[in-house]
C-alpha positions in Angstrom: 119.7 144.1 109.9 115.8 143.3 110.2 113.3 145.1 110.0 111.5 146.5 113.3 107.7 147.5 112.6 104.8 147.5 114.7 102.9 144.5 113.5 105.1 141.8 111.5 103.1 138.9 110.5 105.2 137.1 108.0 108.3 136.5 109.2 110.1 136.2 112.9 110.9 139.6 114.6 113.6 138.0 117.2 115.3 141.0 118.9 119.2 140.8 118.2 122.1 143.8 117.9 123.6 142.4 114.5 122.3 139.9 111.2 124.4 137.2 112.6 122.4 137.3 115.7 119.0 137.5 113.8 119.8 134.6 111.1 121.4 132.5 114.8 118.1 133.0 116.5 115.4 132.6 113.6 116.9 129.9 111.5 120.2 127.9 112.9 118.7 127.6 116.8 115.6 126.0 114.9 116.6 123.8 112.6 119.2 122.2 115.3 116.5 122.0 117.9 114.4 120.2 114.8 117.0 118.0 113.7 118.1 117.3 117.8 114.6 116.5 118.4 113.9 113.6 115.2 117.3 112.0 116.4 115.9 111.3 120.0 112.5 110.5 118.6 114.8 107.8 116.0 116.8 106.7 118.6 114.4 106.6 121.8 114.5 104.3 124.4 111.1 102.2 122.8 113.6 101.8 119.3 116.1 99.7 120.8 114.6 96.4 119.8 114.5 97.3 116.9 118.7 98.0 116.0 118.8 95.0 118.3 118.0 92.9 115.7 120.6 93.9 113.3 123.3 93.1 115.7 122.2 89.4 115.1 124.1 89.6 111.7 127.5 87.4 112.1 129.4 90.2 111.5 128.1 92.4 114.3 128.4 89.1 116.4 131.7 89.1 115.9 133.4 92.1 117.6 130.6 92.0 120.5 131.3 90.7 124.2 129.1 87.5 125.4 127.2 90.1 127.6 126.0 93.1 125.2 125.1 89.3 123.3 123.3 88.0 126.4 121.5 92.1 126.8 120.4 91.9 123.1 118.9 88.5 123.1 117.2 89.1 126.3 115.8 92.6 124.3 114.7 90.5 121.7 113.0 87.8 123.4 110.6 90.0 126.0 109.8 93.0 123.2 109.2 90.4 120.2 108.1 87.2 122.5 110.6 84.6 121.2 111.7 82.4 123.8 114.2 80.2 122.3 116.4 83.1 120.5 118.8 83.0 123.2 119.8 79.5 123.2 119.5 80.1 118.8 122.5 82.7 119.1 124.4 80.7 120.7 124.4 78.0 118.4 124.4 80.6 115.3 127.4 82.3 116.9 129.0 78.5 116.5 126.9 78.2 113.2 128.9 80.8 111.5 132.3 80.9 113.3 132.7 78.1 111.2 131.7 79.6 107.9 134.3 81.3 105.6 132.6 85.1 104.5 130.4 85.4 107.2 130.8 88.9 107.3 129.6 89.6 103.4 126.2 87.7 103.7 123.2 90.3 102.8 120.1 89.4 105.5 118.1 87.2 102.9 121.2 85.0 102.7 121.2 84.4 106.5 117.4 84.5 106.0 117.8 81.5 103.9 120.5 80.4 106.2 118.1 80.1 109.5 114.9 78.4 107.6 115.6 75.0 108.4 117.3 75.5 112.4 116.7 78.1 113.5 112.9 79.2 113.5 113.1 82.2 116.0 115.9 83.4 114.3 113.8 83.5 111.4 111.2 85.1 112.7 113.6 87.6 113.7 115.3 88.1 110.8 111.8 88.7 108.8 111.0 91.5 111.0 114.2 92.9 110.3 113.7 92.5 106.8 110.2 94.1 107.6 111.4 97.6 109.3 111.9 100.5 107.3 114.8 102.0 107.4 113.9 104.9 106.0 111.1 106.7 104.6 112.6 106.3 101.0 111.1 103.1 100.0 107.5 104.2 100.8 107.8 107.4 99.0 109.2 105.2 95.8 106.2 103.2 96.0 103.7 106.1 96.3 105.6 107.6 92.8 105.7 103.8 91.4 101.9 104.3 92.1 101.5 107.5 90.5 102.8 106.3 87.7 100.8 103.3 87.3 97.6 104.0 88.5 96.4 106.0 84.9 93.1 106.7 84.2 93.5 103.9 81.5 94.0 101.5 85.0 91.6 102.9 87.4 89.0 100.0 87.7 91.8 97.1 88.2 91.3 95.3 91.6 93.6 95.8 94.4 95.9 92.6 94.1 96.9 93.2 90.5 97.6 96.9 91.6 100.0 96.0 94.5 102.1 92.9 92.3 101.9 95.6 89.8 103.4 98.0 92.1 106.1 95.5 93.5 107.1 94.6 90.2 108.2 98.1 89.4 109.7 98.8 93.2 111.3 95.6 93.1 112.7 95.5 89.2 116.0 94.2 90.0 115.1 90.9 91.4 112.8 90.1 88.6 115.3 91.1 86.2 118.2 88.5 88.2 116.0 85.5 87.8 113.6 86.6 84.6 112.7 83.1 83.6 112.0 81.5 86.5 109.4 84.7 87.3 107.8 84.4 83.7 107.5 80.3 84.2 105.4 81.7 87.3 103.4 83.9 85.4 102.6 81.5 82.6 101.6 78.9 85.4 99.0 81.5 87.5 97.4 82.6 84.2 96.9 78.6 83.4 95.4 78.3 87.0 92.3 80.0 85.6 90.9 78.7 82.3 90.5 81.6 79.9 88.1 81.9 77.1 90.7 83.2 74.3 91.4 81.8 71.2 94.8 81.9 69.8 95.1 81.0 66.5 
């Protein structure tokens, strides 16, 4: 049972009969109304374009009706101002009816996928690529920086700092094509003629 004094400073004094009541009041009512309170602020009214554009993906195409697609591209055209998306789904949805795997394409595939036909489409699908999802990829970076930024660094400029910093986020996709990223290395160090001698 809590403690009833005069003055408590530390700690909530919620009146209740028996602990379960105490613990109910001062810590489970809370920490629903908390978590209650980020899932509306997540999923708000002002959010929906947002999802809206991951049910562009062919497999979310796939098991929706003609008119949640018609609501969604209509979302998407007045919140993101691209005109000609509507008349772009339709000819995706034929685009990858056709295609055998539609369902297992990651969004730079599609990305790569819409470059040449479909140029509001692509603009959609780089904001999507854009959004966080989550808070977990920023708070990597900010330890990728910690790590990095030493004092033995602190007077490099900003632009080797940040490919620096997307080097170490982004390791696996440097590591998938290694040699075509070194080639580009070796070419932007040639850009700018170097006194060195190697001998």
């Amino acid at each position: 049972m809590p403690r009833i004094v005069g003055k408590q400073r530390h700690r909530s004094n919620h009146p209740a009969e028996i602990p379960s009541e105490f613990w109910k009041r001062s810590l489970i009512i809370p920490y629903l109304d908390s978590v209650i309170t980020s899932l509306e602020t997540r999923f708000a009214e002002e959010n929906t374009p947002s999802f809206a554009l991951s049910k562009l993906h062919p497999a979310q195409m796939q098991t929706m009706s003609v008119k949640n697609l018609t609501q969604t591209c209509e979302t998407i055209a007045q919140f993101y101002n691209l005109p000609n998306i509507k008349i772009e789904v339709e000819l995706w949805q034929q685009f990858w009816h056709n295609k055998p795997n539609s369902t297992d394409q990651t969004v730079v595939d599609i990305l790569k996928e819409a470059k040449t036909f479909f140029p509001d489409k692509e603009k959609a699908w780089k904001i999507l690529i854009a959004l966080p999802c989550m808070t977990c990829t920023i708070e990597r970076s900010f330890s990728s920086l910690r790590r990095l930024k030493t004092w033995l660094r602190s007077t490099m400029s900003e632009n080797r700092l940040n490919g620096l910093v997307m080097m170490s986020v982004h390791r696996k996709l440097i590591h998938g094509n290694l040699q075509d990223f070194n080639n580009k290395v070796v070419k932007k160090f040639t850009m700018n003629p170097r006194k060195l001698c190697f001998n």
